[in-house]
C-alpha positions as CSV (number, residue, x, y, z in Angstrom):
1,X,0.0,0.0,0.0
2,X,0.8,3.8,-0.4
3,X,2.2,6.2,1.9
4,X,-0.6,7.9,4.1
5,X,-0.4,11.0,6.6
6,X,-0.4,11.1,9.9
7,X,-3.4,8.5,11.3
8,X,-5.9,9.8,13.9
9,X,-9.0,7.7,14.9
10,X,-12.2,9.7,13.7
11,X,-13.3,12.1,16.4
12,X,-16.4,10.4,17.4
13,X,-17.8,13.0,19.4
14,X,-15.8,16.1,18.4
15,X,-17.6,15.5,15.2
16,X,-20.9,14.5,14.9
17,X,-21.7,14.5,18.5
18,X,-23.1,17.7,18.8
19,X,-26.4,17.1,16.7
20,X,-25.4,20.4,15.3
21,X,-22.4,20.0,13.7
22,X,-23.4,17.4,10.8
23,X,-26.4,19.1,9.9
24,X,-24.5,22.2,9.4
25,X,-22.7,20.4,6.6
26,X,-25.4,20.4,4.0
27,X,-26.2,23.7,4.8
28,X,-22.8,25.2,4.8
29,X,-22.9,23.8,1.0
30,X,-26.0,25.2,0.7
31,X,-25.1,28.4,1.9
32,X,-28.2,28.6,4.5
33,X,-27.2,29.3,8.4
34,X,-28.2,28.5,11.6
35,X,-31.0,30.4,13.1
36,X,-29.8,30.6,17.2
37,X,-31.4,31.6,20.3
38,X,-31.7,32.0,24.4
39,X,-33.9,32.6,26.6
40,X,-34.8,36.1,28.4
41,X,-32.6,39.1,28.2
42,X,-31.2,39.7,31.7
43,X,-28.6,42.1,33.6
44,X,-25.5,40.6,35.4
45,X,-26.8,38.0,38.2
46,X,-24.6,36.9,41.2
47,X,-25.9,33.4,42.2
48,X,-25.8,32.7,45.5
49,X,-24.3,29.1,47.1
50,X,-27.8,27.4,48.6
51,X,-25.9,26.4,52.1
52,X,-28.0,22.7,52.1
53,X,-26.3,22.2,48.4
54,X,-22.7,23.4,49.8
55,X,-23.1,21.2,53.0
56,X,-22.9,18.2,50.4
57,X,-19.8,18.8,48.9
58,X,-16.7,16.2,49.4
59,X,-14.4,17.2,51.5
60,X,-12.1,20.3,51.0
61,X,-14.2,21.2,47.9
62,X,-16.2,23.5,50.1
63,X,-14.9,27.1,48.6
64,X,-15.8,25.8,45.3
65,X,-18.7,24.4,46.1
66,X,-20.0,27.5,47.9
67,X,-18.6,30.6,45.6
68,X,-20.7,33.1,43.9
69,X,-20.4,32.9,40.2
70,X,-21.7,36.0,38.1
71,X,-23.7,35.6,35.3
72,X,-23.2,38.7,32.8
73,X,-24.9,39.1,29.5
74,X,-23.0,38.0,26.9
75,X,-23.4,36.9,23.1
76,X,-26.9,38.5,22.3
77,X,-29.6,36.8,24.5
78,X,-27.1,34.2,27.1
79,X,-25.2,35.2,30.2
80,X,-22.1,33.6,30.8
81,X,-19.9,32.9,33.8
82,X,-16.7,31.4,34.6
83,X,-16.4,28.6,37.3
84,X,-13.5,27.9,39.4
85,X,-12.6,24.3,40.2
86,X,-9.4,22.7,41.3
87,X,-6.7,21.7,38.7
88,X,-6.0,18.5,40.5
89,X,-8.7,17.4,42.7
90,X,-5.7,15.4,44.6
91,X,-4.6,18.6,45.9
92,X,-7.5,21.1,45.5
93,X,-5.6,23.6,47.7
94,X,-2.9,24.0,44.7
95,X,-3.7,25.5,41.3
96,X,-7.0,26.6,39.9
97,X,-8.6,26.7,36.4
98,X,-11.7,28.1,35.0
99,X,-14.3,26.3,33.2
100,X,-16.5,29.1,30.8
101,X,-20.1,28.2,30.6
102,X,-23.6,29.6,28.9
103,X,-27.1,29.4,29.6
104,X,-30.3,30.1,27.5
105,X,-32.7,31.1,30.4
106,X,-35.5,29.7,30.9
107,X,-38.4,31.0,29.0
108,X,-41.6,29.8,31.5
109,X,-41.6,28.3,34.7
110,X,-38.1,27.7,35.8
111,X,-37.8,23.9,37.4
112,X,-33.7,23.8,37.3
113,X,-30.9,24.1,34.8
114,X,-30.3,21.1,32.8
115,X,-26.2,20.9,31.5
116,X,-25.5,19.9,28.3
117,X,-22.3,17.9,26.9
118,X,-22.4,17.3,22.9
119,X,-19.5,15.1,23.2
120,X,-15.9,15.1,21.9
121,X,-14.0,14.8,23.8
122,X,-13.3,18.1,22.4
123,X,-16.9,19.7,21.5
124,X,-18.4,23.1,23.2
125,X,-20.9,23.0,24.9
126,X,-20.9,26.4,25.4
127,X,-21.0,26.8,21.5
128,X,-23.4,24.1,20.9
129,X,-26.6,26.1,23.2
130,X,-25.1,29.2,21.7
131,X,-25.7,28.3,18.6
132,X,-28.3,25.2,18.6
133,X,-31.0,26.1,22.1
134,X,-33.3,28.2,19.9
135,X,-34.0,25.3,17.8
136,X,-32.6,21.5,19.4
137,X,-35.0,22.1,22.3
138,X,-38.6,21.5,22.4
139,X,-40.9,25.0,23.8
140,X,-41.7,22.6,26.9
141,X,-37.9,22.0,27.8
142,X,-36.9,25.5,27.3
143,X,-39.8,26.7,29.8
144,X,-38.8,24.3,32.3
145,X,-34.9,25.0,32.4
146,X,-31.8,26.9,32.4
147,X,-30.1,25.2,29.5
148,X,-26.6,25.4,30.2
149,X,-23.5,24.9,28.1
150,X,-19.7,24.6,29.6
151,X,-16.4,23.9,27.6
152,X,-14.8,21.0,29.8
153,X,-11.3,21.1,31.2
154,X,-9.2,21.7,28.4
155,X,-11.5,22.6,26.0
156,X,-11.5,26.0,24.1
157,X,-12.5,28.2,26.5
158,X,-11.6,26.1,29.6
159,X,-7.9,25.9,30.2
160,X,-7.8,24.6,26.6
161,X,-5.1,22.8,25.5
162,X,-3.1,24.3,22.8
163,X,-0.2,22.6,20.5
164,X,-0.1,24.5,17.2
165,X,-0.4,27.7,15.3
166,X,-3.2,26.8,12.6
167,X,-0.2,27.5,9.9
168,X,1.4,24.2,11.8
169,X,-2.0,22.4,12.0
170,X,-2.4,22.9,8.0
171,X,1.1,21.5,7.8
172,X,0.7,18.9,9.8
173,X,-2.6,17.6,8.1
174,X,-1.0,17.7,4.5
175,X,2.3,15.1,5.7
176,X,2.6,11.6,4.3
177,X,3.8,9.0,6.2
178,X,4.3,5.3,5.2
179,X,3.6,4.0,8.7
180,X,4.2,-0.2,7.2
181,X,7.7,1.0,6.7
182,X,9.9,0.8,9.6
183,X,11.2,4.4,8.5
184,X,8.4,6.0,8.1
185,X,6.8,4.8,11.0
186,X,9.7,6.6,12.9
187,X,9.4,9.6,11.4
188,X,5.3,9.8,12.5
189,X,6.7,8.7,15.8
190,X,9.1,11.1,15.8
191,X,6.3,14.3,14.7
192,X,3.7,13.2,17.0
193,X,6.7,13.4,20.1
194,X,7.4,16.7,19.2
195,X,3.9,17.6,18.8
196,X,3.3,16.5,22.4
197,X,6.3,18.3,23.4
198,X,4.8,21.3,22.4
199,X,1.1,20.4,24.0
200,X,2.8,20.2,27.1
201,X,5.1,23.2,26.9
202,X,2.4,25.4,25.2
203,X,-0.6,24.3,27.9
204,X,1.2,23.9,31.0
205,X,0.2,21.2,33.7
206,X,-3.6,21.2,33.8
207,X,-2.6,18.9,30.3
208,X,-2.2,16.3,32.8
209,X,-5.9,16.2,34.6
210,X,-7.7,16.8,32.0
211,X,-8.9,13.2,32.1
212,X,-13.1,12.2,32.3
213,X,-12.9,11.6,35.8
214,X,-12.0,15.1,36.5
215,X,-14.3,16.3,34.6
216,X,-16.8,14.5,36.0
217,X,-16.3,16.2,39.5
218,X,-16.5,19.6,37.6
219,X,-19.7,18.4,36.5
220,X,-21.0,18.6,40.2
221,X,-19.6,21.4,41.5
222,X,-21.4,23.1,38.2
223,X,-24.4,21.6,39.7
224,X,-23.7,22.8,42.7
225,X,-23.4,26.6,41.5
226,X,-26.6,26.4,39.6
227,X,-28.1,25.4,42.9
228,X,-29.7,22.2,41.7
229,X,-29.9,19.7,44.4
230,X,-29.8,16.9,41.6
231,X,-28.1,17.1,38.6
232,X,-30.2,17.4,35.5
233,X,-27.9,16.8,32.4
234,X,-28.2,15.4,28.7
235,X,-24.6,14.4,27.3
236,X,-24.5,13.1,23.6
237,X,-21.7,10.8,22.6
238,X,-18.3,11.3,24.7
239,X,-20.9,13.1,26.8
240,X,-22.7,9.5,27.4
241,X,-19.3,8.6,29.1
242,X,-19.2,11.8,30.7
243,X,-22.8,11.5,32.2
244,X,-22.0,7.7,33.4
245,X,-18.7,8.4,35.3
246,X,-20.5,11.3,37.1
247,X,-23.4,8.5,38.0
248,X,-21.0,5.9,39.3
249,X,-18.8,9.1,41.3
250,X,-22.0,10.9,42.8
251,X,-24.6,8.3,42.4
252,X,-27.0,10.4,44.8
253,X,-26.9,13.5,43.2
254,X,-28.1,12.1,40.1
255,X,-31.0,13.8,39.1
256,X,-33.1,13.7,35.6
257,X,-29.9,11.9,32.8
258,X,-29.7,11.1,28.9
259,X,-27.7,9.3,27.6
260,X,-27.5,9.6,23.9
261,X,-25.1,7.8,21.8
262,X,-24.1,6.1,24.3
263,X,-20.4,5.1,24.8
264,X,-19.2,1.6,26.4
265,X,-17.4,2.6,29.3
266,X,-15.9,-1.0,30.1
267,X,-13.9,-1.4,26.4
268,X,-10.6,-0.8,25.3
269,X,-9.5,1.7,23.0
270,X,-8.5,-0.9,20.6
271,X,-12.3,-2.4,21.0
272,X,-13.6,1.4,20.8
273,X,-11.7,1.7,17.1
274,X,-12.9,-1.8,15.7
275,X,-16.6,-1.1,16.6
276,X,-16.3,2.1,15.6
277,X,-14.7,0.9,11.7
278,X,-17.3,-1.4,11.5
279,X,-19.9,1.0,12.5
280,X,-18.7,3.4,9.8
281,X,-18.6,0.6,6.9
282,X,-22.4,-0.3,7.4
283,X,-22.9,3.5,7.6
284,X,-21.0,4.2,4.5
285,X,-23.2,0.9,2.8
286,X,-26.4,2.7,4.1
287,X,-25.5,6.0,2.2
288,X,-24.5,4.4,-1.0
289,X,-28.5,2.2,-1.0
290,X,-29.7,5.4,-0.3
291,X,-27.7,6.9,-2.7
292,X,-28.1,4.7,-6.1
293,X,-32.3,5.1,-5.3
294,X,-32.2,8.7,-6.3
295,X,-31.5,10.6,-9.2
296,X,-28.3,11.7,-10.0
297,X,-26.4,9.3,-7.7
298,X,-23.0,9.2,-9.6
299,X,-21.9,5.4,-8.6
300,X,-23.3,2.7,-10.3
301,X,-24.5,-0.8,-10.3
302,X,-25.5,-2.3,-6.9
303,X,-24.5,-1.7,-3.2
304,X,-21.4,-4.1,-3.4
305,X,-20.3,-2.3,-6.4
306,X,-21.0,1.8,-5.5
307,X,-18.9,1.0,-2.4
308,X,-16.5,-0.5,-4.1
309,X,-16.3,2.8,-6.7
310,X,-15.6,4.9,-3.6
311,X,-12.5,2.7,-2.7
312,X,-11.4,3.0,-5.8
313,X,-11.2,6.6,-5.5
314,X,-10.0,6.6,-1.9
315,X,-6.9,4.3,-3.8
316,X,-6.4,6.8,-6.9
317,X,-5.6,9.5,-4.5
318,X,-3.6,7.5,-2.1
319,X,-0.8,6.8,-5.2
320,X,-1.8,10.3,-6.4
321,X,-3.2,13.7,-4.0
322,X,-5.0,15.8,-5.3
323,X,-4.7,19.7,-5.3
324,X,-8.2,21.1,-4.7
325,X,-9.0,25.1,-5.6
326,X,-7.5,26.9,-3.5
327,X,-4.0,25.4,-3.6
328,X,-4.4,22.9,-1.1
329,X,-2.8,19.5,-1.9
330,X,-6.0,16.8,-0.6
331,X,-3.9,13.4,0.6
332,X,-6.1,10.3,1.2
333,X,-6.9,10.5,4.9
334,X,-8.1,14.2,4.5
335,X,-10.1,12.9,1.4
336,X,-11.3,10.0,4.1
337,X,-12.4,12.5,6.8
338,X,-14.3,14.4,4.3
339,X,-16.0,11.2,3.6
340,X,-17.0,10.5,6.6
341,X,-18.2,13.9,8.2
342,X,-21.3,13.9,6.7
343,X,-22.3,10.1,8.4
344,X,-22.9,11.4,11.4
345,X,-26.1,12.9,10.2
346,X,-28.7,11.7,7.0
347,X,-29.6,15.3,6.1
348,X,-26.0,15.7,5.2
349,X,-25.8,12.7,2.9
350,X,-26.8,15.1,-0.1
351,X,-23.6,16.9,0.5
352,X,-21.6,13.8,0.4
353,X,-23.1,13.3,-3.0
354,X,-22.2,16.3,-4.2
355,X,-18.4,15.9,-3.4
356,X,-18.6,12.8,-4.5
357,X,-19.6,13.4,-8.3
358,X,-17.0,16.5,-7.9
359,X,-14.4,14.4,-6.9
360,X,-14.7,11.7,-9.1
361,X,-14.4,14.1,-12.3
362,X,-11.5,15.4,-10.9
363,X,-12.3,18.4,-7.9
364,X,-12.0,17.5,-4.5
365,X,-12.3,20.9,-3.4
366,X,-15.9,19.9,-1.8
367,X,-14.5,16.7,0.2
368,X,-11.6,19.0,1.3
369,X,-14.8,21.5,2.7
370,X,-16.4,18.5,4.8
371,X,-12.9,18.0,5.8
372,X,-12.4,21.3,7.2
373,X,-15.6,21.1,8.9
374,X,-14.8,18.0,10.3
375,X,-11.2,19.3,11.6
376,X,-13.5,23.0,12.5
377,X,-11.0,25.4,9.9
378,X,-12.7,28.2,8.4
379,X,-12.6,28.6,4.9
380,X,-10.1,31.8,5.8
381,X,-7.6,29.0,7.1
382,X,-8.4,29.4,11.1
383,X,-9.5,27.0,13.2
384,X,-12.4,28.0,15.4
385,X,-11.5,25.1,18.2
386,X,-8.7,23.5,19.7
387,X,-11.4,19.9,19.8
388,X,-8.9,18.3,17.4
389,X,-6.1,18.4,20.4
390,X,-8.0,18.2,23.0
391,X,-9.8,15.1,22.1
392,X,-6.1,14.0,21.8
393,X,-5.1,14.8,25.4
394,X,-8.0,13.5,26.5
395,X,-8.1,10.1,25.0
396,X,-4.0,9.5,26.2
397,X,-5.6,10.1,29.8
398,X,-8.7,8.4,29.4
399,X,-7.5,5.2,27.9
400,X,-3.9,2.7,28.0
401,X,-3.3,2.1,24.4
402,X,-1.6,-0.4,22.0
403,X,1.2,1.7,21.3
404,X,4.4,-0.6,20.0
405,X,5.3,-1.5,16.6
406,X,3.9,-5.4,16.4
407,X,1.0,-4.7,18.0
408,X,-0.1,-1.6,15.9
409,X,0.3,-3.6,12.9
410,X,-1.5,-6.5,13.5
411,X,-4.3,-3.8,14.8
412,X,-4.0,-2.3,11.5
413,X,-4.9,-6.1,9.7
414,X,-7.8,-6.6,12.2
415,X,-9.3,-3.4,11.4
416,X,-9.2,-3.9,7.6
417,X,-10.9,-7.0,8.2
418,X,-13.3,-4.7,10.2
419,X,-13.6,-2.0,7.0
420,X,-12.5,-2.6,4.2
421,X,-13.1,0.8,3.4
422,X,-11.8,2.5,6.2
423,X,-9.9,0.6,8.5
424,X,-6.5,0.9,6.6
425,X,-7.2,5.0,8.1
426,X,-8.2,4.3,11.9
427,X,-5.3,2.1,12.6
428,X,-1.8,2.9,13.9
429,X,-3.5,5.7,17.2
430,X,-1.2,4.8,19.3
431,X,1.1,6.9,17.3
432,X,-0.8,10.1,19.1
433,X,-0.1,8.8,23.0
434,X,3.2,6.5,23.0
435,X,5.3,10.0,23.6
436,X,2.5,12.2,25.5
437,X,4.0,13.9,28.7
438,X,1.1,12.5,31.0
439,X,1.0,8.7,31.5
440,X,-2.8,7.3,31.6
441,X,-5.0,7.6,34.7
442,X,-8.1,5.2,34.2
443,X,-8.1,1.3,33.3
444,X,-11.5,0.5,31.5
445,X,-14.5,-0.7,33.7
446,X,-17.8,-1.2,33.3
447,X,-19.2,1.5,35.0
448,X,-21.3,1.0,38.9
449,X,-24.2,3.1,39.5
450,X,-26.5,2.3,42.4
451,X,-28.8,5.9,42.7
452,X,-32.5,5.5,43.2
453,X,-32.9,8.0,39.8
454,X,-33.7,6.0,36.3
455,X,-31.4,6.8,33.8
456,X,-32.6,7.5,30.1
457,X,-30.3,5.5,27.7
458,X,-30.7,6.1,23.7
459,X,-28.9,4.1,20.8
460,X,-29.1,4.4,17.2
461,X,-29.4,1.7,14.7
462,X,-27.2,3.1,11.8
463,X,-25.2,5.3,14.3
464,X,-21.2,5.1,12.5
465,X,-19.7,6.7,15.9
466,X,-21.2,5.2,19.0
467,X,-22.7,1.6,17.5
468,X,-26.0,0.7,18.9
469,X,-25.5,-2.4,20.8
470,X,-22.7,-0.2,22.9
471,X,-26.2,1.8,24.0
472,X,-27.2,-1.9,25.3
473,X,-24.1,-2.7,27.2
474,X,-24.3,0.9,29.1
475,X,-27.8,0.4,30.1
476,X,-27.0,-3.4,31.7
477,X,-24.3,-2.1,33.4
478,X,-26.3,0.9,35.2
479,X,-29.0,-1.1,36.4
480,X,-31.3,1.2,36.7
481,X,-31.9,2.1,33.3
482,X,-34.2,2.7,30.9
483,X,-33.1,2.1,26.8
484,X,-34.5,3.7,24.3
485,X,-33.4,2.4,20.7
486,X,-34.1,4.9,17.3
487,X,-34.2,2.6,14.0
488,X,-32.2,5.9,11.7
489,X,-29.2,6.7,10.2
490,X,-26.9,8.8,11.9
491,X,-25.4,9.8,15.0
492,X,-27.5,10.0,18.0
493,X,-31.0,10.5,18.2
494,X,-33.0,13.2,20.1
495,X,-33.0,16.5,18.4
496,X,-32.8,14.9,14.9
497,X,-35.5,11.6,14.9
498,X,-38.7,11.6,15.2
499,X,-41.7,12.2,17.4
500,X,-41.4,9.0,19.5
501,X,-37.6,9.5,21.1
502,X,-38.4,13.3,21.1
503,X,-41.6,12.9,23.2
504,X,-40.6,10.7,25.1
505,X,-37.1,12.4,26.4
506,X,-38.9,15.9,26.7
507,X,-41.7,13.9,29.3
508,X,-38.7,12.7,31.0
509,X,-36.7,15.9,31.4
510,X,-40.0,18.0,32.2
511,X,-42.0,16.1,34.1
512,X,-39.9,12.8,35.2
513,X,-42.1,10.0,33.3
514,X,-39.8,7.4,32.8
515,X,-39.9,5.8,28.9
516,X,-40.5,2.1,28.9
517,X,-37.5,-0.2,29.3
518,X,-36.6,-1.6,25.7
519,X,-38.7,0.8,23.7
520,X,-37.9,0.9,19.8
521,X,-38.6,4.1,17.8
């Protein structure tokens, strides 16, 4: 096989986790925009500790869990606020950091704040209810609460981590490496060290606790400043894992929970990348039936043989890149990540069939667009996010990886067994973590949860990110559970499916009916 850049395992949640992003795709193309939305206009608000909620935080965590934050408005109809929690929650009387988060206020009769996560790791969830909580949210959630964003530790706004210049991020996307070469193997090795070098010099040493499980305590002492006795929350993708290590670390305080998308907390990474290369192929054979039963569909024949058209192509410009409009030379595993943005959502596939047909006469300025989306640069060559990075740091933290040379390869055979079609491009991410300055800090586990509180669980049949039985596997290992399974295509569910999940998540949230057990949409 042909050289290939630098490999990085699709960014489950960074992409299409926030049901925003992939919907923005076709619309980008289609140059409509996103109508947004809060809640009331208000003047600056101090919100006062509730002394029963500060009387339940851990130990030593009491100034966090009892300071006045100050909500000021900011960015048209939100207020904003920045929350200070501990760096290291070892040693919470040492450094400090500052998670930035956003709320849409309520537009009725205020029952609590509910915090949203759209996944990652890497997304903003301050960006995602800027941008999506005048439309994602049904009239009946918006009444009932404060809909609150926050950037995570490390995340844009929140002690992000930062690595490159977007010049450098550019570069780095364009390289070429023949990874089943011992030399070029070492030379990705060798990039990827000194990008970590840099991560680490560049972001200090919050890089090394930005792991889930810190995050997770964050997540209650946000609760704790929004005054809500029980955490209301609705996490999408990475935000499932997010939502269940906060369950099995303050199983009391768990109040009203979705989980959509849901992650499998108890796998390895290596188990995470199979299901997820095996998720994308059926996604990718879903898009070309849909495809060839419409007009205009530019690959022919059957299934077997439209997929097999689209591996051609991904081969042409593996032996040859492309150069797209604008100058930029278009390698194969950019051309793959433009191929496989617009999965995570159905609306999008139109857009995927429009770079398609340009590609395969020659332009692959389009795919290089849904690869810049994907990767969030702006079409002026900045990069609105650091998610790319910190889904990175995030991941060496969260998970042990396969990282030596033997092992990587012989991942790299199992997951072209896996996809044919994309494997060959998720293999070889231990690369990213073998050199990072922070060793790991969590051992996969199926989770524990024992809190009297039901917890909402959704899976998606044709989801190519978070595959539906891993929605099954969370829900056993909660206990108290309730799964809710969507037959679509597409990432995640509520907010893009139909009347039956959205019903019956916005009678949870609002008034606490709990869907039935096993339920199929």
């Amino acid at each position: 096989m042909t050289a290939r850049p630098l490999p990085a395992r699709p960014r489950s949640v960074a992409l299409g986790v926030r049901a925003l992003g992939a919907m923005v795709l076709a619309m980008v193309l289609a140059s409509c925009s996103l109508l947004t939305g809060g809640g009331r206009s208000e003047e600056a608000a101090t919100a006062k500790a509730d002394p029963s909620i500060v009387a339940s935080a851990p130990a030593g965590l009491e100034k966090f869990y009892s300071q006045e934050v100050v909500w000021e408005p900011c960015e048209g109809e939100f207020q904003c606020a920045k929350v200070t929690v501990p760096m290291d929650y070892g040693n919470p009387d040492g450094g400090t950091i500052q998670l930035a988060a956003l709320r849409a206020s309520s537009t009725g009769k205020k029952t609590g704040s509910l915090l949203v996560n759209p996944g990652g790791p890497g997304a903003s969830g301050y960006d995602f209810v800027k941008d999506a909580a005048g439309t994602h949210f049904s009239q009946a959630v918006r009444d009932s609460f404060d809909v609150v964003g926050f950037d995570p530790r490390g995340v844009k706004r929140s002690a992000p981590v930062s690595c490159m210049t977007d010049a450098e991020r550019d570069a780095a996307r364009a390289k070429i490496y023949d990874l089943e070469t011992d030399a070029g193997l070492a030379a990705a090795l060798a990039d990827n060290k000194a990008i970590a070098t840099q991560c680490g010099e560049q972001t200090g040493p919050v890089l090394g606790h930005i792991d889930t499980i810190s995050s997770a305590k964050d997540l209650d002492v946000l609760r704790a400043v929004v005054n809500d006795a029980k955490l209301n929350y609705l996490g999408y993708s990475y935000g499932t894992f997010l939502g269940s290590t906060y369950a099995s670390l303050f199983p009391d305080n768990v109040g009203r929970m979705v989980l959509d998308g849901a992650l499998d907390p108890s796998i390895s990474n290596e188990e995470l990348t199979s299901g997820q290369a095996r998720a994308f192929e059926r996604a990718i054979r879903a898009y070309v039936a849909s495809c060839q039963g419409q007009d205009g569909c530019p690959l022919s024949g059957d299934v077997e043989a439209g997929v097999q058209q689209i591996r051609d192509l991904i081969a042409a410009v593996q032996q040859t890149p492309r150069t797209a409009k604008d100058g930029r030379v278009v390698n194969a595993t950019t051309f793959v990540s433009g191929l496989i943005t617009p999965l995570y959502n159905d609306q999008s596939w139109p857009a995927l069939t429009q770079a398609l047909e340009a590609a395969m006469t020659g332009d692959v300025s389009l795919m290089l667009r849904l690869a810049d989306l994907g990767a969030d640069r702006s079409s002026d060559g900045t990069y609105t996010s650091n998610s790319t990075f910190a889904f990175n740091a995030i991941n060496c933290l969260d998970y042990p990886m396969v990282s030596d040379t033997a092992g990587m390869r012989a991942e790299q055979q199992r997951l072209m067994q896996d996809s044919p079609t994309f494997g060959y491009f998720f293999a070889y991410g231990g690369t990213n973590c073998v050199d990072w300055p922070y060793p790991n800090v969590r051992t996969p586990a199926p989770v524990e949860y024992d809190g009297g509180s039901t917890i909402v669980v959704i899976g998606t049949t044709g989801d190519p990110a978070t595959p539906v039985e891993w929605a099954s596997s969370l829900r056993k290992q909660l206990g108290n559970a309730a799964l809710m399974t969507w037959k679509g295509e597409g990432h995640t569910a509520y907010g893009r499916s139909n009347g039956c999940i959205e019903d019956a998540v916005d009678a949870y949230l609002v008034s606490g009916k709990i869907p039935t057990d096993n339920t199929v949409c």
